[in-house]
SEDO-721992 format. One record per residue (C-alpha): x, y, z; residue in three letters. Coordinates in steps of 0.5 Angstrom, whole numbers, padded with zeros to 4 digits, always signed. Layout:
residues N
XYZALA/...
END
This chain:
residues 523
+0267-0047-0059UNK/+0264-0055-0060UNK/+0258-0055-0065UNK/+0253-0058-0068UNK/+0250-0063-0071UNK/+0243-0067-0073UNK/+0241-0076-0072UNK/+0233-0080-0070UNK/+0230-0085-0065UNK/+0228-0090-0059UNK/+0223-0093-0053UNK/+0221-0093-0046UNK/+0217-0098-0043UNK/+0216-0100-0035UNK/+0221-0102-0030UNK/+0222-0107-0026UNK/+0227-0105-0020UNK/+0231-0110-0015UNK/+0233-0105-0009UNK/+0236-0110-0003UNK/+0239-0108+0003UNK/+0246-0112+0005UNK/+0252-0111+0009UNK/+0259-0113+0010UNK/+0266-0112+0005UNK/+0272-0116+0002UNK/+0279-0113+0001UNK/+0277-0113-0007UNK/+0272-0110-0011UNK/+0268-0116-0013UNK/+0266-0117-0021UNK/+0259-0119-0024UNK/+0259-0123-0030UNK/+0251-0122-0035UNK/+0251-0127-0040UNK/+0249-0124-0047UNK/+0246-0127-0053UNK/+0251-0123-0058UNK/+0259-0120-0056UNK/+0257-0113-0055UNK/+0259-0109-0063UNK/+0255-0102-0062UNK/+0258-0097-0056UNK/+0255-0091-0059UNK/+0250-0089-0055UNK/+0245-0085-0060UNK/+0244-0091-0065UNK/+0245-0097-0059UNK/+0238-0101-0059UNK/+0241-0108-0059UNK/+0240-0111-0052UNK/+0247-0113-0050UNK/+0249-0106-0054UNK/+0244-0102-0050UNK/+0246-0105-0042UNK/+0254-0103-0044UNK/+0253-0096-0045UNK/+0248-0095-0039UNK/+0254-0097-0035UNK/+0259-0094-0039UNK/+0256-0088-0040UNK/+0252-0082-0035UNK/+0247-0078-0036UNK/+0243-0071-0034UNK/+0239-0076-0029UNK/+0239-0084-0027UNK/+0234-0088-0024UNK/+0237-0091-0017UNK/+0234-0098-0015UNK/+0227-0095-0011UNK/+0225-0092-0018UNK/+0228-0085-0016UNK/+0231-0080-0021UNK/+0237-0077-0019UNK/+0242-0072-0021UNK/+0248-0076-0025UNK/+0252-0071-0029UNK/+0248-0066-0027UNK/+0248-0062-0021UNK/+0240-0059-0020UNK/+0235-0058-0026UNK/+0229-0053-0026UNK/+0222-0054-0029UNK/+0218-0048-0032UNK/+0211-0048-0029UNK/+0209-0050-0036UNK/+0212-0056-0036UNK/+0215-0054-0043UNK/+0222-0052-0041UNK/+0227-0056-0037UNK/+0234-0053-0035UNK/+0240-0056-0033UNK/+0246-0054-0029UNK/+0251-0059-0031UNK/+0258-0060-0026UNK/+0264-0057-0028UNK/+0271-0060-0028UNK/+0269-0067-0031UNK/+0272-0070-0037UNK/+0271-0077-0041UNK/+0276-0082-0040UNK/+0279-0085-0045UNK/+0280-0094-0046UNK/+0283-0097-0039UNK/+0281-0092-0035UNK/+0286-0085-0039UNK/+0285-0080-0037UNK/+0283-0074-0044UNK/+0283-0067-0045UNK/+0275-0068-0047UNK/+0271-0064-0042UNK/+0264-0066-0042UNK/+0260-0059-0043UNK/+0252-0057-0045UNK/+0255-0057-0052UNK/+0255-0064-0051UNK/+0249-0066-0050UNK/+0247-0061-0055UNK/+0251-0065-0061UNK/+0248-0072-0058UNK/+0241-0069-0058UNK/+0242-0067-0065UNK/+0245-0073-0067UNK/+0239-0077-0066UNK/+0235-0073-0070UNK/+0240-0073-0076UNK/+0236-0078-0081UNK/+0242-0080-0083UNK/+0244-0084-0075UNK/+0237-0088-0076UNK/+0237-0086-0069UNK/+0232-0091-0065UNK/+0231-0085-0060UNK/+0227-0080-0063UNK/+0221-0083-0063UNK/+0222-0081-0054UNK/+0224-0075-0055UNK/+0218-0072-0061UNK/+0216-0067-0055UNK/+0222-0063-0057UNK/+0221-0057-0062UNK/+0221-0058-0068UNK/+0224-0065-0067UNK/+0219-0068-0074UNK/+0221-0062-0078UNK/+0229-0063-0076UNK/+0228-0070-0077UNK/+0224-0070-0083UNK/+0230-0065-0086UNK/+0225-0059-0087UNK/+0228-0055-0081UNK/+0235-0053-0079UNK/+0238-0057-0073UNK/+0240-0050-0069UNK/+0232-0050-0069UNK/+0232-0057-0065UNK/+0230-0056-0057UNK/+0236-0057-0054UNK/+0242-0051-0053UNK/+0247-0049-0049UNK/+0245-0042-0045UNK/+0252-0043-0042UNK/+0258-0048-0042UNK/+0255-0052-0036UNK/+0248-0050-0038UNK/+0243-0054-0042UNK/+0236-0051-0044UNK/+0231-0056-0047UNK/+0224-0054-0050UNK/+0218-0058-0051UNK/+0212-0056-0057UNK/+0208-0060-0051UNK/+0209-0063-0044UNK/+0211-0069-0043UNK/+0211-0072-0036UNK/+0216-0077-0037UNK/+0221-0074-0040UNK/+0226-0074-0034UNK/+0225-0081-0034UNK/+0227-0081-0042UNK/+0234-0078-0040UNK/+0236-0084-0037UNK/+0236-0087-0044UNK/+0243-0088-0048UNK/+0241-0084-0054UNK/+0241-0078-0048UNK/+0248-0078-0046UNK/+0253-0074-0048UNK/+0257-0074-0055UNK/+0263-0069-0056UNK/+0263-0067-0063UNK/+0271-0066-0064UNK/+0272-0073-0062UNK/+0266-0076-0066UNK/+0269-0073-0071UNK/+0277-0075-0071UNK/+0273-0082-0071UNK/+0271-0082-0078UNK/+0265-0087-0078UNK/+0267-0091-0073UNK/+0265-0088-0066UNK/+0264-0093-0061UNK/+0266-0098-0066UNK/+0272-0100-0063UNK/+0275-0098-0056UNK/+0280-0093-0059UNK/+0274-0090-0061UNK/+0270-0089-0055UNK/+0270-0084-0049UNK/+0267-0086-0043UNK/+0263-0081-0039UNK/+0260-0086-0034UNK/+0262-0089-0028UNK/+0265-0096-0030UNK/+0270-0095-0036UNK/+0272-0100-0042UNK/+0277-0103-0040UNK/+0278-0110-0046UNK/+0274-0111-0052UNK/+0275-0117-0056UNK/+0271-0122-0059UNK/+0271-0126-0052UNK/+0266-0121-0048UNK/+0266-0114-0047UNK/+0269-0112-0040UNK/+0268-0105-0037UNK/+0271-0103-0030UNK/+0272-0098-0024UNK/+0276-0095-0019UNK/+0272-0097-0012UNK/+0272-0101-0007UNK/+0269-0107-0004UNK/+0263-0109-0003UNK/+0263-0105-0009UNK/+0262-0108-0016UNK/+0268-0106-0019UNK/+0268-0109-0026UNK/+0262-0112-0031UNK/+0264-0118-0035UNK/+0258-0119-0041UNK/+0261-0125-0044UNK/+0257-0131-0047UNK/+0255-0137-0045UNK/+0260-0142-0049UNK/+0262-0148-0043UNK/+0255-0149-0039UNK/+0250-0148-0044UNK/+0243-0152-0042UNK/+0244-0151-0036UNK/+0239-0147-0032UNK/+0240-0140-0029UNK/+0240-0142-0023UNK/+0244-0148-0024UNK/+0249-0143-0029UNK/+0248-0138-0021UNK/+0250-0143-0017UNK/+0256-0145-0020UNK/+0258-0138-0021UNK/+0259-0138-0028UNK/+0255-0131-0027UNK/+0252-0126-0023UNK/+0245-0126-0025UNK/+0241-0130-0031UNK/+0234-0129-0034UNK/+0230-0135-0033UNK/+0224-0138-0036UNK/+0223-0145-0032UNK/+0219-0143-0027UNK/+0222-0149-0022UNK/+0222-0146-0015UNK/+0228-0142-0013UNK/+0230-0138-0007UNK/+0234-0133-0011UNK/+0231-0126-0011UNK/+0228-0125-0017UNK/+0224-0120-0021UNK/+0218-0123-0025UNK/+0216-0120-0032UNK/+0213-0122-0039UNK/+0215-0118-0046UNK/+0214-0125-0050UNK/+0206-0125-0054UNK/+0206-0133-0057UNK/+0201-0132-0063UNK/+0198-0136-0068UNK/+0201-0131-0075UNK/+0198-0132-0082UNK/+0201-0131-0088UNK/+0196-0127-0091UNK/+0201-0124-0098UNK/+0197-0123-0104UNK/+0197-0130-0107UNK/+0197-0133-0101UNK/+0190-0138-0099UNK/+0190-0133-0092UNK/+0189-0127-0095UNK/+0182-0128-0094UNK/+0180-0124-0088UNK/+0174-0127-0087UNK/+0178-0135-0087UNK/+0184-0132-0082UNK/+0178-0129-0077UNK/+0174-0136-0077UNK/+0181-0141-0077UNK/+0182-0135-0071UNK/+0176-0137-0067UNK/+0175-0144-0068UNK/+0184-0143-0065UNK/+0182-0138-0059UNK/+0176-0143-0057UNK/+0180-0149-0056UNK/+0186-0147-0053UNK/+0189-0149-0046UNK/+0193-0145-0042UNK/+0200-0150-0041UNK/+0201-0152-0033UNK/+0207-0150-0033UNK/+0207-0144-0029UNK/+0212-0140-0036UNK/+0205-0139-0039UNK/+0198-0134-0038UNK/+0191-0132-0042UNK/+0195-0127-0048UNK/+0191-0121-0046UNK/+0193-0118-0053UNK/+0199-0118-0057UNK/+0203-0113-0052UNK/+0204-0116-0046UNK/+0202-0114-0040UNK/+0207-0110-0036UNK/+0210-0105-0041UNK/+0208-0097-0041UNK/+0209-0092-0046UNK/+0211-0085-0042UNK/+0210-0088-0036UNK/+0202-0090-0038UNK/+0201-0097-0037UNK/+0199-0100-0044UNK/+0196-0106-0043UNK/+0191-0103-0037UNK/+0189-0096-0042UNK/+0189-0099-0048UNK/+0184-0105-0046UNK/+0182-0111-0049UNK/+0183-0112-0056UNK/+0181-0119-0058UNK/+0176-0119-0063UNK/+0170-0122-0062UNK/+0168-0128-0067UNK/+0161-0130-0065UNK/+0160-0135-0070UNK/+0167-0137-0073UNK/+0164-0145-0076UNK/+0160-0140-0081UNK/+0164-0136-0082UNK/+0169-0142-0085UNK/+0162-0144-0090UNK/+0162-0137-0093UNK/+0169-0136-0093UNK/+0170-0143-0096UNK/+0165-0141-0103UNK/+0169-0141-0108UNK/+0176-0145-0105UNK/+0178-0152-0107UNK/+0180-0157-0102UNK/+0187-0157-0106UNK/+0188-0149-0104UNK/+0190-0152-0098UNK/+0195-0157-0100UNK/+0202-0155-0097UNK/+0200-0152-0091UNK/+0204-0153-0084UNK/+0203-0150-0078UNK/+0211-0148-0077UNK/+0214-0147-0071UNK/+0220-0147-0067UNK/+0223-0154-0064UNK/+0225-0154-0056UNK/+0219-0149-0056UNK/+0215-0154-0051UNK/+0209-0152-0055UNK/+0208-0158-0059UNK/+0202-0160-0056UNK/+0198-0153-0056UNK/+0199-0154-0063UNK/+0197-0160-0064UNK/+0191-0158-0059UNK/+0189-0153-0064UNK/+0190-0157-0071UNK/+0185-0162-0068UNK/+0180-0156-0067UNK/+0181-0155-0074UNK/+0180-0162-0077UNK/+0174-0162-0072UNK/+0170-0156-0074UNK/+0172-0155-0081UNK/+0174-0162-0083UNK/+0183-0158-0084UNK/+0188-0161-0082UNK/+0195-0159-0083UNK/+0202-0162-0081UNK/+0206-0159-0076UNK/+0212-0158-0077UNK/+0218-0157-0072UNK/+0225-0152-0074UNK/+0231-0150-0070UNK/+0230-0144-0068UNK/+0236-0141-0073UNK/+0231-0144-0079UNK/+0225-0141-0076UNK/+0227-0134-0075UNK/+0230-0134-0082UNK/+0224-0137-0086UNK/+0219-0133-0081UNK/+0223-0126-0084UNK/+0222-0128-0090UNK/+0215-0130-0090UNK/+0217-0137-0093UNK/+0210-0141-0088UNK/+0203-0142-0089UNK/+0202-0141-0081UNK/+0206-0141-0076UNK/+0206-0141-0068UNK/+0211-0136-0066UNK/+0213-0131-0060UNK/+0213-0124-0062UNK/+0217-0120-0057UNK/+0217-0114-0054UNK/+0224-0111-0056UNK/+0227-0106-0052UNK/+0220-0105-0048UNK/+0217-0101-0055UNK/+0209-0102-0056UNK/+0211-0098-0062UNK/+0216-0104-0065UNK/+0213-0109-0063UNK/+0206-0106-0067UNK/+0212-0105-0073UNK/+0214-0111-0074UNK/+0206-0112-0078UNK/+0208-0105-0083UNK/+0212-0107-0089UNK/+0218-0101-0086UNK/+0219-0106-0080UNK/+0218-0112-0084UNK/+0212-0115-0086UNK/+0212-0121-0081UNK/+0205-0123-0084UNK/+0205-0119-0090UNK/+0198-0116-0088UNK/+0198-0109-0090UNK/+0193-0103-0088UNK/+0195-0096-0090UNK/+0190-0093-0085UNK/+0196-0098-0080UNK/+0201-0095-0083UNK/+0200-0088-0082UNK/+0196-0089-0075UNK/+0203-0091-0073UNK/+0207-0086-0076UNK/+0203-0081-0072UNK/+0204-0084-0066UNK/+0211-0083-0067UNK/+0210-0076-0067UNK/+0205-0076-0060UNK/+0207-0077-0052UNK/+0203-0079-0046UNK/+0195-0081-0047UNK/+0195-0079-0055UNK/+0201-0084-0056UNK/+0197-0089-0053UNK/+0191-0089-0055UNK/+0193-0088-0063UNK/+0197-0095-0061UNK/+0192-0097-0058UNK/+0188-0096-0065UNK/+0193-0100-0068UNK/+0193-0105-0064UNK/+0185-0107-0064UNK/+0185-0106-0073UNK/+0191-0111-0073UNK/+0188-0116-0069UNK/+0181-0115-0072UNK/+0185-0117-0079UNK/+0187-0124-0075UNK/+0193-0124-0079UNK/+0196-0125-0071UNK/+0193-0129-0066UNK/+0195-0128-0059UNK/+0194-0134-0056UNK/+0199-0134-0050UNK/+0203-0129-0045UNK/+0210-0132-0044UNK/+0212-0130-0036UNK/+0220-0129-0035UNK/+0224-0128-0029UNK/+0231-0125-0027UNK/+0235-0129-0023UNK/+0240-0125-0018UNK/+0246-0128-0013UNK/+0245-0128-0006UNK/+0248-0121-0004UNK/+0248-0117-0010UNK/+0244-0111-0008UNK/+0242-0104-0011UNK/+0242-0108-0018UNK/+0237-0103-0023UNK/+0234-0108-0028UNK/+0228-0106-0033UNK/+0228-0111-0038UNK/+0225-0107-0043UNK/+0229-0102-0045UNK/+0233-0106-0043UNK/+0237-0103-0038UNK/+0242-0108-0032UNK/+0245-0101-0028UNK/+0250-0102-0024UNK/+0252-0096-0021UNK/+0249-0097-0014UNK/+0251-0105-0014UNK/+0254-0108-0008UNK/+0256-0116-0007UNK/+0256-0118+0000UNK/
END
């Protein structure tokens, strides 16, 4: 009899879905190449949150349900499932007879039953995992207490009414919970195995079980490469590799001389590829307002933030729009578009050139000695930061050099809060509305050392609420931020995905992030 055990956390936002028609075979199985930033390093579902981690185990991997290209959820490891009329109990019949497949595609011994995922859902809401799931799947009874250590785990909403039977229950309806299955911190554990790893499941391939369609076929520190048993036009195999002989290449360009089978792309130069369009990068102004800093004066960063935001000009290059808020427009949180239900959160600073006078009372010319608008060289922005520093020595007589890092340096001085201003893309990681919003806590970081307790706390509880409640505490927490003017959004960053002719059924949501292959074909 398989048992149990506890773990925590991750998000949900839109998804962009590519559904193509295509014809035609060829005698093998055809391959699809994705380039990755990082070789993939974590392969345990319940604790993947990285991007290339989380894309290698939506294929390796199999839920309850998954999403087909035409946003449809459909069984998968399931054969049907029931919805109580309350909406507040789901049960699943899973299919008998299937097991995990061992590296290179062996067969094991490992049956996937209900006890499986009721291992997985523990897990996440074990304190110890530091799960990036829990926060999806709060609905669940007892979630926060189980999570917060006061509750048993045999309390969690989930069980196993049966061998292939799976019963969750939710404290509160939550519509978008189907579509939260399909997330990896979702799909099943075995309990034996996890625990004959001793630490490192899904660290090494030895120590990981498929349960999807592909299997782990090689992993090294080339690429990670996965595989199936299906022929063509079927893609049979993923290669997620790195891009180590063609950089500065275009997408289009990498697409073309078949270095891979589709590329992210942010140019904006006309292609006839299929593409899907999105944006998950605010670029915003960021004052570092530490105690001690001469940003810490609330009333100086709303009047700077002014004077920036009446100035700026959107670049031509078609890569950039007006910043709605810091979240971009396009993510949802439970299936609610953010952007459209939280509305405009842009402060209004009516008169940002008095604002200044007053703030300036008391300050000496030499309390800005030092200051540099810091941002990251090759960004293309020069100009927009050179647009804003001509607006400030304009109005207020400042004027602050620019200065230009590589990306690698940028990143490390902005973790460690070693700026006085900078210029920087605050990014939507994994779609998440809530870490995008944690970074400005100091538990997610500090990015601006700005700090609120009333933020903290409104996030917090956020983390504990679904649907419309989620979204309106985020929402509040958005507006208090940018009130502050510690963050000043300035520009939406508009990205696209690029795929090769005749790949088709591709699913690909860049904010979770998700690149499924199940239904993929190349003609």
């Amino acid at each position: 009899m398989k048992q149990f055990f506890r773990i925590t956390a991750a998000v949900l936002a839109a998804a962009f879905l590519l559904a193509l028609t295509s014809c035609g075979s060829s005698s093998s199985a055809p391959s699809f190449t994705w380039f990755v930033d990082t070789i993939p390093a974590n392969l345990d579902p319940q604790v993947a949150s990285a991007a290339p981690d989380v894309i290698a185990c939506e294929n390796l991997y199999s839920g309850l349900v998954r999403k087909k290209a035409d946003g449809e959820i459909v069984p998968d490891l399931s054969e049907s499932w029931t919805i109580s009329s309350d909406g507040k109990t789901y049960t699943f019949q899973i299919k008998d007879g299937l097991t995990y497949k061992a590296v290179k595609g062996a067969s094991t011994d490992h049956t996937i039953t209900a006890e499986d995922f009721v291992f997985a859902f523990r897990r996440i809401f074990q304190p110890q995992t530091n799960s990036p799931y829990a926060v999806e799947f709060a609905a669940l009874e007892n979630s926060a207490a189980v999570l917060a250590g006061t509750a048993d785990a045999s309390t969690l909403g989930v069980s196993a009414a049966g061998p292939l039977t799976l019963v969750f229950r939710l404290s509160e309806k939550d519509d978008n919970f189907l579509a939260k299955l399909t997330l990896p911190g979702a799909m099943p554990c075995d309990e034996a195995f996890f625990e004959s790893t001793r630490g490192t499941y899904g660290l090494t391939a030895k120590t990981t079980l498929s349960s999807g369609s592909f299997y782990l076929y090689n992993w090294t520190a080339s690429g990670l490469f996965l595989r199936r048993d299906v022929s063509s036009p079927m893609i049979g195999s993923l290669r997620l590799v790195q891009n180590t002989g063609s950089t500065g290449k275009s997408a289009a360009q990498l697409i073309a001389d078949e270095k891979c089978s589709a590329a992210l792309d942010d140019t904006g130069e006309d292609t006839s590829l299929q593409s899907v369009a999105y944006s998950d990068t605010t670029w915003a102004l960021l004052f570092n307002s530490a105690e001690g800093s001469v940003f810490s004066d609330q009333e100086l960063r709303q009047a700077l933030a002014g004077i920036a935001r009446e100035n700026v000009e959107v670049p031509s290059s078609g890569l950039y729009t007006a910043a709605e808020g810091l979240v971009p427009t396009g993510l949802s949180v439970d299936g609610i578009d953010y952007r459209k239900s939280a509305r405009n959160p842009l402060p209004t600073i009516t008169d940002p050139r008095t604002l200044y006078l007053n703030a300036r009372q008391g300050m000496a010319s030499s309390d800005f000695s030092g200051v540099t608008i810091l941002l990251p060289k090759e960004a293309g922005l020069t100009e927009l930061a050179e647009q804003i520093n001509g607006a400030w020595q304009k109005d207020c007589s400042l004027f602050f050099s620019v200065e230009e890092v590589p990306q690698e340096e940028f990143d490390k001085r902005l973790a460690a809060g070693s700026y006085t201003i900078a210029l920087a893309p605050i990014r939507a990681e994994g779609g998440s509305v809530y870490q995008m919003l944690q970074q400005f806590t100091a538990e997610g970081g500090g990015l601006t050392g700005w700090f609120d307790p009333i933020y903290s706390q409104r996030l917090a509880e956020s983390a504990q609420q679904t649907g419309s409640a989620r979204c309106a505490l985020l929402a509040d927490c958005e507006r208090q931020l940018l009130e502050g003017c510690a963050v000043v959004p300035l520009l939406g960053q508009n990205r696209r995905l690029l795929v090769a002719d005749g790949i088709t059924g591709l699913v690909f949501d860049p904010f979770t992030p998700v690149l499924d292959l199940t239904d993929a074909q190349k003609n």
